[in-house]
C-alpha positions as CSV (number, residue, x, y, z in Angstrom):
1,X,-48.7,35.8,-11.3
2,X,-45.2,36.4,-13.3
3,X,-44.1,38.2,-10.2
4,X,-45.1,35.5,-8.0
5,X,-43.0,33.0,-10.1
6,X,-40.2,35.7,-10.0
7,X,-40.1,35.6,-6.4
8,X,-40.3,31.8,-6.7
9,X,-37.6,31.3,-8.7
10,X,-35.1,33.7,-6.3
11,X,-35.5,31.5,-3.3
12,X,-32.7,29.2,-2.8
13,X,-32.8,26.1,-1.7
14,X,-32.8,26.4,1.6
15,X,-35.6,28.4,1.2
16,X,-37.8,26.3,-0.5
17,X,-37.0,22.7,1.8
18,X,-37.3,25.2,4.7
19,X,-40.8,26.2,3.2
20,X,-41.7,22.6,2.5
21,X,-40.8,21.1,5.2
22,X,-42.3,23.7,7.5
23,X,-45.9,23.0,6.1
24,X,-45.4,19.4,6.4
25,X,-44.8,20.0,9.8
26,X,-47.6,22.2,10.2
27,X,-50.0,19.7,8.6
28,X,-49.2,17.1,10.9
29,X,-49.3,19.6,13.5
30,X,-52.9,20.3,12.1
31,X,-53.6,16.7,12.7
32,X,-52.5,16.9,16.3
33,X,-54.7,19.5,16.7
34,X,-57.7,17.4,14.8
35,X,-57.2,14.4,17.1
36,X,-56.8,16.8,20.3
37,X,-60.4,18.2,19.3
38,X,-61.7,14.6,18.3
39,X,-60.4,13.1,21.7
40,X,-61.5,15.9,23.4
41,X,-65.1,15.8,22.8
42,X,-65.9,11.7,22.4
43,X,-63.6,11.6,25.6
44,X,-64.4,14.9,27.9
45,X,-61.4,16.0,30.2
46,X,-61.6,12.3,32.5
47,X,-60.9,10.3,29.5
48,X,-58.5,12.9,27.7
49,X,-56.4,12.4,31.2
50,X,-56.6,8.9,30.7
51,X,-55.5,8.3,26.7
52,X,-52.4,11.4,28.0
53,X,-51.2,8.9,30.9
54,X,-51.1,5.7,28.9
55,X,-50.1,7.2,25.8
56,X,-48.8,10.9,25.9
57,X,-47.1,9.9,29.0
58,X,-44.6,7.1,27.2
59,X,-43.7,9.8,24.2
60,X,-40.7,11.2,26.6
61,X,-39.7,7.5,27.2
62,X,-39.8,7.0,23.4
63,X,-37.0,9.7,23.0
64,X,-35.4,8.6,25.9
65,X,-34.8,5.3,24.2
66,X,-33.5,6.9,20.9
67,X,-30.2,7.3,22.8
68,X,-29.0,10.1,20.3
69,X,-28.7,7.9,17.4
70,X,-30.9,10.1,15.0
71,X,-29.1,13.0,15.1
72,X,-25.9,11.0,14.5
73,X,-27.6,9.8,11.7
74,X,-28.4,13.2,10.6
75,X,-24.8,14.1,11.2
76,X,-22.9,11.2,9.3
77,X,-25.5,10.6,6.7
78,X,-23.0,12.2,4.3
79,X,-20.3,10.1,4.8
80,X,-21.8,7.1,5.9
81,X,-24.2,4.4,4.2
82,X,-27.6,3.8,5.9
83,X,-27.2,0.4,6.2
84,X,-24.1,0.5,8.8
85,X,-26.1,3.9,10.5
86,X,-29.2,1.3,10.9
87,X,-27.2,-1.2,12.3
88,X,-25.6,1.0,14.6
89,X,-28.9,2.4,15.7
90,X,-30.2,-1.4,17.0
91,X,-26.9,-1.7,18.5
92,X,-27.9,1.1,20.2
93,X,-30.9,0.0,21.2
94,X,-29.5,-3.0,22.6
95,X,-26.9,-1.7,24.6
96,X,-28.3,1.3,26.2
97,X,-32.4,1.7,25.6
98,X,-33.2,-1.7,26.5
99,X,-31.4,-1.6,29.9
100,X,-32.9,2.0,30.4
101,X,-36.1,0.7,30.0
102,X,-35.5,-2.2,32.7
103,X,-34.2,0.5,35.2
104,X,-37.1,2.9,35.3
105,X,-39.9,-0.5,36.0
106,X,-40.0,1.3,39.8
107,X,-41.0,4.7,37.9
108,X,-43.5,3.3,35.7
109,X,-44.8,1.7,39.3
110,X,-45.0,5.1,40.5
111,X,-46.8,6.3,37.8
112,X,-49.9,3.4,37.7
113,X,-50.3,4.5,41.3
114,X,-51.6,7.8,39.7
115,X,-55.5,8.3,39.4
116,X,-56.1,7.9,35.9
117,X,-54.2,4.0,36.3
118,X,-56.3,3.9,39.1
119,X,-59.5,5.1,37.8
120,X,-59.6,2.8,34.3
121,X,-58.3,-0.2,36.1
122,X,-55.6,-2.8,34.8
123,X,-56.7,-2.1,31.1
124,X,-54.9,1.8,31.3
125,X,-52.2,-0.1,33.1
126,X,-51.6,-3.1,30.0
127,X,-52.0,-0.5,27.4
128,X,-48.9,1.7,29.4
129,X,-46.7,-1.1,29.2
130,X,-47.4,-2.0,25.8
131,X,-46.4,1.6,24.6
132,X,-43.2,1.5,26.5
133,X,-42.5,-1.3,24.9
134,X,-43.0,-0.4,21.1
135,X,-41.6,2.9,22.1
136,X,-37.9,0.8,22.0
137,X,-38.3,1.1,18.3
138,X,-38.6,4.6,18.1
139,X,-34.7,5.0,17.9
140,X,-34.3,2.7,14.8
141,X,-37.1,4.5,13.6
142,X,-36.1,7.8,13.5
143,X,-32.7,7.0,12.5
144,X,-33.3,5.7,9.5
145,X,-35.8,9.1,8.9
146,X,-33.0,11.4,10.1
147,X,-30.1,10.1,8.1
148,X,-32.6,11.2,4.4
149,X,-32.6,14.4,6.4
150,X,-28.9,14.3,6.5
151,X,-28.0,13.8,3.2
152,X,-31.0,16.3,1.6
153,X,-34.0,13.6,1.0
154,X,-36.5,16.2,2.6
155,X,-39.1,14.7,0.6
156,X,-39.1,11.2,2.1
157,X,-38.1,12.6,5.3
158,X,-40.9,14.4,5.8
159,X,-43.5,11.6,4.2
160,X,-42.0,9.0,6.6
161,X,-42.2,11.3,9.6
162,X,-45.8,12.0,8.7
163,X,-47.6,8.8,8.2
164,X,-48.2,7.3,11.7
165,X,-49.6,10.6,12.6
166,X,-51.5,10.6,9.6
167,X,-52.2,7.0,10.4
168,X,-53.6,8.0,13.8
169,X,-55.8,10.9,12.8
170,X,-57.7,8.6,10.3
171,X,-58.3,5.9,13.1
172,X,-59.7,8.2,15.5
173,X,-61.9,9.8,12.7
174,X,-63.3,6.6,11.8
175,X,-63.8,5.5,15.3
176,X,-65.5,9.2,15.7
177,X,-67.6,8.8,12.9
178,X,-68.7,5.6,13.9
179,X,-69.5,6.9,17.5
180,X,-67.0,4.4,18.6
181,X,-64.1,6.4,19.7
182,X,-62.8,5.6,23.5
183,X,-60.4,5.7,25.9
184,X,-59.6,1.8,25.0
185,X,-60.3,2.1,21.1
186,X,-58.2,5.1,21.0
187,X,-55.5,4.1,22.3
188,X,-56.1,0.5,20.2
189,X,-56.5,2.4,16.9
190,X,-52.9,4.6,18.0
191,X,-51.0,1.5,18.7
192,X,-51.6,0.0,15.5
193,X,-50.6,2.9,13.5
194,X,-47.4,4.0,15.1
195,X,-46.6,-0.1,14.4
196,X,-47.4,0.2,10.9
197,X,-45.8,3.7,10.5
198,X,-42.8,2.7,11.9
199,X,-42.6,-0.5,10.0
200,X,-43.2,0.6,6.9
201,X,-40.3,3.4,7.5
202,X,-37.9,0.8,8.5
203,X,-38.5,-1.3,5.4
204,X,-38.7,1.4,3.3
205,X,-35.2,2.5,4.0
206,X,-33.6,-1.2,4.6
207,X,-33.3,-0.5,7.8
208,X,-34.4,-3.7,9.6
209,X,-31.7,-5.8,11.5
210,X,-29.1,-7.6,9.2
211,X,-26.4,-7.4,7.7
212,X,-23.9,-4.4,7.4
213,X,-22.5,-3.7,11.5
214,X,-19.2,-1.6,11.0
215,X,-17.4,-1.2,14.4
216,X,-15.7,1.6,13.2
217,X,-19.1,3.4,12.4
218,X,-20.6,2.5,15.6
219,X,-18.5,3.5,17.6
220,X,-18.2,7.2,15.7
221,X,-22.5,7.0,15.9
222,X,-22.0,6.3,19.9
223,X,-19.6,9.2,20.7
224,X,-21.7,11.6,18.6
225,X,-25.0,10.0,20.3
226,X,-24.0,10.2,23.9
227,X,-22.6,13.6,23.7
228,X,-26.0,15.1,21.9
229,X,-28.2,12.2,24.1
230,X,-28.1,13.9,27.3
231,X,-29.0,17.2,25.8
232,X,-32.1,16.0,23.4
233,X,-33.0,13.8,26.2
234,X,-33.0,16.9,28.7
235,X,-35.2,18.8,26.4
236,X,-38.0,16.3,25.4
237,X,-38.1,15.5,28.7
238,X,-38.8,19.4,29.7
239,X,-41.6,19.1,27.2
240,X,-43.1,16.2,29.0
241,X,-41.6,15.9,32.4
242,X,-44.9,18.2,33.8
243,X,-47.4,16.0,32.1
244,X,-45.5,12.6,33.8
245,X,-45.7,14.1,36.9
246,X,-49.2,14.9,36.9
247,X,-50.0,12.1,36.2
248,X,-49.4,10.6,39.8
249,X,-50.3,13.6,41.1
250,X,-53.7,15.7,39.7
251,X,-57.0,14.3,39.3
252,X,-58.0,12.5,35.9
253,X,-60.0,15.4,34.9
254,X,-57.1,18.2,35.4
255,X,-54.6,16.0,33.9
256,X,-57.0,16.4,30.5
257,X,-57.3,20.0,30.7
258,X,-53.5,20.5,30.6
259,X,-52.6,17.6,27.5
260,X,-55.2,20.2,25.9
261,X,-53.5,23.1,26.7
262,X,-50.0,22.0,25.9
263,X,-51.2,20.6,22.6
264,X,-52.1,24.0,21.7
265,X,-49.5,25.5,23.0
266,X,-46.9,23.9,20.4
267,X,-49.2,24.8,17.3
268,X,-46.0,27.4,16.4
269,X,-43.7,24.3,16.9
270,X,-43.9,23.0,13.5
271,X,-42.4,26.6,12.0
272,X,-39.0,26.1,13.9
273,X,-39.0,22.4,13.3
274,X,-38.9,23.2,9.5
275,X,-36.4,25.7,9.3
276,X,-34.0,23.6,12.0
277,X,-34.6,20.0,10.1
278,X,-34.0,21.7,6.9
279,X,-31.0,23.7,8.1
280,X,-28.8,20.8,8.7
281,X,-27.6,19.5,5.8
282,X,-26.9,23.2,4.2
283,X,-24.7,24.0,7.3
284,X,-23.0,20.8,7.0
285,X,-22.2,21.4,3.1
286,X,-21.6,24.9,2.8
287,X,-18.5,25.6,1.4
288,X,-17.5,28.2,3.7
289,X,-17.8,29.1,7.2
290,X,-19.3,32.8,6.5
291,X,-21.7,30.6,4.2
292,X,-22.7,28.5,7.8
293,X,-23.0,32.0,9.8
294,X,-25.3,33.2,7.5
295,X,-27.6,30.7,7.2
296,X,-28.0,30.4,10.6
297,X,-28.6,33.7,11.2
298,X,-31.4,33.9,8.6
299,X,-32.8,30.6,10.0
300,X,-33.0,32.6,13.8
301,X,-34.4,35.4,12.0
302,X,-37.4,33.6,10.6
303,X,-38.4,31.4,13.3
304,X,-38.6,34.2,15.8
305,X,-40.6,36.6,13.5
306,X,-43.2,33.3,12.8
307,X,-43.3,32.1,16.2
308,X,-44.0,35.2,17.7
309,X,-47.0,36.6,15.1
310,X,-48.5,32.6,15.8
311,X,-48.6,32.6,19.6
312,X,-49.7,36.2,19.6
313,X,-52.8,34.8,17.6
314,X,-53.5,32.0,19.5
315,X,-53.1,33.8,22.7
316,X,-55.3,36.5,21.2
317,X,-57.9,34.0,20.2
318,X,-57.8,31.1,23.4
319,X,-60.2,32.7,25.3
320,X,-63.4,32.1,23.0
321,X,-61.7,29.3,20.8
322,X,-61.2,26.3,23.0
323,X,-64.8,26.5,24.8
324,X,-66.3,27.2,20.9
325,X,-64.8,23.8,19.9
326,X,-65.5,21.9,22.9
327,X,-68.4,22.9,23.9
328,X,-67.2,24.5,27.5
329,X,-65.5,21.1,28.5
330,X,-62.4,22.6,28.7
331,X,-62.8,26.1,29.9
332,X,-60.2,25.6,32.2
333,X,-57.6,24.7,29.8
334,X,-57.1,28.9,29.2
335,X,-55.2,30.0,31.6
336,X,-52.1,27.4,31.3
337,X,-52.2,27.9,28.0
338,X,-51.7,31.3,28.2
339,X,-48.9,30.7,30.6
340,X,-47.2,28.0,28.1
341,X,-47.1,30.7,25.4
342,X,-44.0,32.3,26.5
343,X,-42.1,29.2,26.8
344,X,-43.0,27.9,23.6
345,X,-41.3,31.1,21.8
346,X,-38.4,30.1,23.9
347,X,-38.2,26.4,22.5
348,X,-38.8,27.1,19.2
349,X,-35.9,29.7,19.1
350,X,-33.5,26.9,20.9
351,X,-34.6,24.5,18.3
352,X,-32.4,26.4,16.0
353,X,-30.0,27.4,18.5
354,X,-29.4,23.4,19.2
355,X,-28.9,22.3,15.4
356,X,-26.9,25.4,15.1
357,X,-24.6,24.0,17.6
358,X,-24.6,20.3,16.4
359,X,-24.1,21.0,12.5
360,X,-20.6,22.7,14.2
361,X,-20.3,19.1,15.9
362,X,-20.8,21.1,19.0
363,X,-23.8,18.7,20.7
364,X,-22.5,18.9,24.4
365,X,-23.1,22.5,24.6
366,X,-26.6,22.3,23.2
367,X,-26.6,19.3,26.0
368,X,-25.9,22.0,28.6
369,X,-28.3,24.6,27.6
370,X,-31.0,21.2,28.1
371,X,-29.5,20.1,31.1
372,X,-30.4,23.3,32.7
373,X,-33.7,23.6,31.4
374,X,-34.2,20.1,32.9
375,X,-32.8,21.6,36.0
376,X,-35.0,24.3,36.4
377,X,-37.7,22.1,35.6
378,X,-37.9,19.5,38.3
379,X,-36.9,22.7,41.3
380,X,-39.7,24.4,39.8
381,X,-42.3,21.1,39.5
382,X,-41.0,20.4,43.3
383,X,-42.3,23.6,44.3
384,X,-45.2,24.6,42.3
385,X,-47.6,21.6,41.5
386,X,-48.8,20.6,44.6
387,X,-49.7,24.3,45.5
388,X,-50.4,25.9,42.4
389,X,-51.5,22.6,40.3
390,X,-51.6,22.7,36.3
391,X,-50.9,26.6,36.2
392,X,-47.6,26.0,38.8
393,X,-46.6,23.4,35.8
394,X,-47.0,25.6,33.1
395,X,-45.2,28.6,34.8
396,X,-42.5,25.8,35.9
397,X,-42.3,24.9,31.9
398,X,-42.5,28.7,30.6
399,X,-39.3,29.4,32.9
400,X,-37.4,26.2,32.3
401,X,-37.3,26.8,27.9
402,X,-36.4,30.2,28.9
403,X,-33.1,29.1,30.9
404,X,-32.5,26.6,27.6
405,X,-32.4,29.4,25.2
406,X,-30.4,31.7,27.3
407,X,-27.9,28.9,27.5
408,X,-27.9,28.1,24.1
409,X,-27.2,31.8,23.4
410,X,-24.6,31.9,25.2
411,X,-22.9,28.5,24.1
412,X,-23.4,29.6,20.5
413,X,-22.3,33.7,20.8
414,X,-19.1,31.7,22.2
415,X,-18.7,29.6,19.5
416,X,-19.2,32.3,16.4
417,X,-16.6,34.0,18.0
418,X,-14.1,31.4,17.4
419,X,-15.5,31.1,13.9
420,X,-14.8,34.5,13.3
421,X,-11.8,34.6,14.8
422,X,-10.7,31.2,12.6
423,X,-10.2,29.3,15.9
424,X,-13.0,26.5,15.2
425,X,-14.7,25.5,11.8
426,X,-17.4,23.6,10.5
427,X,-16.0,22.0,8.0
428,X,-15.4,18.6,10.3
429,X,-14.9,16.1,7.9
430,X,-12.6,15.0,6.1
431,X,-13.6,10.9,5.8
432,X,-14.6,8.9,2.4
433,X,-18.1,7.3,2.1
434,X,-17.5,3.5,2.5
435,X,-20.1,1.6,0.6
436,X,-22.2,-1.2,3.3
């Protein structure tokens, strides 16, 4: 026990809000995986499809929305109050999500002419548009989350960024218990909860609309955003972009089997989320350069080691595990999990990669290693699903995070060089903190 403690007491910091964070990540990520197997068997594949197109489906337009704003947030939160970062964030919303959402109406048309929309009638199709709607408050959300991230409030980070999923587990568990849990209660219970999360996060953190606008902030926030946007956009949307096009394009039932397989598929994800949340802030206040490079490094070192020993158990394990929990309704859900696998190594490495890049207020060039991935993503969709299905889309996804780490590699090899060779620095600013 007192060398337990010893070994304790030698990790710094880092260490232990890396290690904290990472398990809140992995519990809600243990949720995910509860509500996946809850769904799964009150639903069966037809009605998993169904809850993934009206629900799962709107995620990517949820982060689409965000603009950037949160990992401004995350960026300034040391030099800037959350009062004018909130302000900037529904100015955000205002000016760019809220058009963004008006221009894609003849996607979201496309997509209700898919078979699930078509399937559970107007119903699926009200409950679609509902979630693209609340999804417009994602960015305020998550802004307000990301800039106690920033400034080294791991603790209410994390608790705010778990509730609504916490939220949604308990609804569907009651609704399970209770034998009532459906493709229409579902998706009433998740609605409700990612409202009340998100409210309470915004209140919480006085970050509803008011007072507090600072031009001078927002437009810092909107360079920042916009150079990062495109790159986070790019990669949420080559972690969904297969699902959304299966939608208007699989059957009902097939569309199922993959949401299950690519929910398993990211059970390593909350590993690399911890260690590249966490890693932020100690980047951006190290007091030296070497200090940064170091950090960084030991950060790469630890997500690759965990992400590779938890996909090599899960791939180990997929074969008897998913028929053993739902009862061989999703037997075919084995093979593109299996071919996910690879690519999820890749993404969780990048994830680190990215912040790597962004803590040295270099966002574009993780925006470039995304922008490829995205790339690669829609050649490879264009060519594989219709032929090859659900396994073309996860082969199409296992190559496309692939491209984004290489990418990132390279952008950040680059990069250390100039460190080293004392021709850029992370020590960006030099600004006061102006009270709101």
């Amino acid at each position: 026990m007192a060398s337990v403690l010893a070994r304790v007491r030698a990790l710094d910091r880092q260490q232990m809000e890396t290690i904290f964070t990472s398990s809140i990540f992995m519990i809600t990520a243990g949720l995910t995986f509860v509500n996946t197997i809850l769904l799964g068997n009150a639903l069966g594949e037809a009605g998993r499809g169904a809850v993934a197109a009206a629900y799962g489906n709107t995620i990517v337009l949820g982060w689409a929305f965000q603009i950037g704003v949160p990992a401004a947030a995350a960026y300034f939160a040391k030099d800037v109050s959350n009062r004018r970062i909130a302000m900037s964030s529904w100015a955000m919303t205002a000016m760019f999500a809220i058009p963004i959402a008006a221009i894609l109406i003849p996607f979201y048309r496309w997509q209700m002419n898919g078979d699930a929309f078509q399937e559970f009638g107007t119903d699926l199709k009200l409950w679609y548009i509902a979630f693209i709607v609340v999804n417009l408050f994602n960015g305020p959300f998550l802004s307000a989350v990301f800039w106690l991230r920033g400034v080294g409030n791991l603790v209410k980070f994390n608790v705010l960024l778990a509730i609504p999923q916490v939220l949604i587990t308990l609804g569907y568990s009651v609704l399970f218990v209770l034998d009532r849990l459906t493709v229409f209660s579902a998706l009433t219970s998740t609605f409700i909860m990612i409202v009340v999360g998100w409210t309470f996060g915004l209140v919480s953190t006085g970050s509803l609309p008011g007072r507090g606008f600072s031009q001078t902030t927002f437009n810092e926030v909107r360079h920042y955003s916009l150079r990062s946007w495109v790159g986070n956009l790019s990669f949420f949307v080559s972690l969904r972009i297969d699902q959304m096009l299966l939608v208007g394009i699989v059957a009902t039932d097939q569309l199922g089997v993959y949401a299950v397989a690519a929910a398993f598929s990211t059970l390593s994800g909350p590993i690399a989320r911890g260690v590249a949340q966490g890693l932020l802030p100690f980047v951006r206040n190290a007091a030296s350069d070497a200090e940064r490079l170091t950090r960084i490094r030991q950060s790469l070192r630890w997500v690759s080691v965990a992400s590779a020993v938890t996909l090599v158990v899960i791939a180990a394990s997929a074969e008897w595990f998913l028929p053993f929990i739902f009862n061989d309704k999703f037997e075919g859900a084995v093979r593109p999990l299996l071919l996910l696998l690879p690519g999820a190594f890749a993404t969780d490495v990048t994830q680190v990669y990215t912040t790597a890049l962004s803590s040295f207020n270099r966002p574009e060039d993780g925006s470039k290693a995304q922008i490829a991935s995205a790339i690669a993503t829609a050649i490879g969709l264009l060519v594989l699903i219709r032929p090859y299905g659900i396994d073309g889309a996860a082969i199409t996804t296992s190559i496309a995070y692939w491209v984004a780490l290489l990418v990132s590699m390279f952008y950040w090899r680059r990069l250390k060089g100039q460190v080293l060779r004392g021709e850029a620095t992370g020590n960006t600013s030099s600004r006061e903190e102006v009270p709101a």
